[in-house]
C-alpha distance (Angstrom), angle and dihedral (degrees) to the residues before:
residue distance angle dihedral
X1 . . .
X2 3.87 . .
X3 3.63 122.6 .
X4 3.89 84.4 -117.0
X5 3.52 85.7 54.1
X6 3.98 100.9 49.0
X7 4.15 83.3 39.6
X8 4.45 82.1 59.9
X9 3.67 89.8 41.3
X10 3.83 95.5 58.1
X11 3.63 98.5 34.6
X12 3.72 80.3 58.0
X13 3.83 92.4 54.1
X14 3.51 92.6 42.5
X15 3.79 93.3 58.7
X16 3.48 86.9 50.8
X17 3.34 102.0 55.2
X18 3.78 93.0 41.1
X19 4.33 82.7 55.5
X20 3.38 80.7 55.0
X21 3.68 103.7 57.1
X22 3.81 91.9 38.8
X23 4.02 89.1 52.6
X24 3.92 90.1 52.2
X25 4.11 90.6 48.0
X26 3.58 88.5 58.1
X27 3.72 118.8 100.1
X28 3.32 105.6 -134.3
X29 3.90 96.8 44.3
X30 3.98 82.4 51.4
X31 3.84 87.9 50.7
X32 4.17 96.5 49.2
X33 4.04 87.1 49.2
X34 3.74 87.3 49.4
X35 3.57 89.5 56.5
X36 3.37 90.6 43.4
X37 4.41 87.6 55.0
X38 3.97 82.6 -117.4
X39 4.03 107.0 127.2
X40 4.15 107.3 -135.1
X41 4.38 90.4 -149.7
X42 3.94 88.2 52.3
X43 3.57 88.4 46.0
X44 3.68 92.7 50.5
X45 3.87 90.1 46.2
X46 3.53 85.5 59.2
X47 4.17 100.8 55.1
X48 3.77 82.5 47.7
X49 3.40 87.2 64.2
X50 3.75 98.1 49.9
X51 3.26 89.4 41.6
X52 3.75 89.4 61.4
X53 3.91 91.1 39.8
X54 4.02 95.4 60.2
X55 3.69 88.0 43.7
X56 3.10 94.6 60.5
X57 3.84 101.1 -111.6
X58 3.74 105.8 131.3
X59 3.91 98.8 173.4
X60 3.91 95.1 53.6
X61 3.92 86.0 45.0
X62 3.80 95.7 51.9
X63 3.88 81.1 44.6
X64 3.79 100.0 50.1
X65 3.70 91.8 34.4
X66 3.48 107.2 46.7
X67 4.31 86.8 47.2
X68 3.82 86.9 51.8
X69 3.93 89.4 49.7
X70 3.78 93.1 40.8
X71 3.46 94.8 50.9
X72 4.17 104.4 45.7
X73 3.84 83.2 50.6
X74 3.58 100.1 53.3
X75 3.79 89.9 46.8
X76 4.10 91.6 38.9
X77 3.71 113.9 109.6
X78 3.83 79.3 -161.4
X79 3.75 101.7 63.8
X80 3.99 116.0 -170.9
């Protein structure tokens, strides 16, 4: 693979991780995972954090990650 190539391939990712984000600011996706007992901010913490993983950021991923993690297990009525 070319650099142009790898360049396409994570521009491609990026977009889709930016989708992402802007799909779990939006109301009524938030709603529908609300419903669903899924909460849209931890959800969003989460894509931060693979955001920051394929971009190489490890530290902001452990961060983002480990809050997201933290978080739905504290509020999980199905603890690990």
């Amino acid at each position: 693979m070319s650099a142009a190539d790898d360049a396409a391939a994570l521009a491609a990712l990026d977009e889709a991780l930016a989708a992402l984000a802007a799909s779990l600011k939006r109301p009524d996706v938030a709603a529908a995972l609300t419903a669903r007992g899924v909460n849209a901010s931890l959800a969003l913490t989460a894509a931060y954090g693979l955001e920051a993983y394929v971009h190489g950021d490890k530290a902001a991923a452990i961060d983002e990650l480990s809050t997201a993690l933290e978080e739905i297990a504290t509020r999980s009525h199905h603890k690990a």
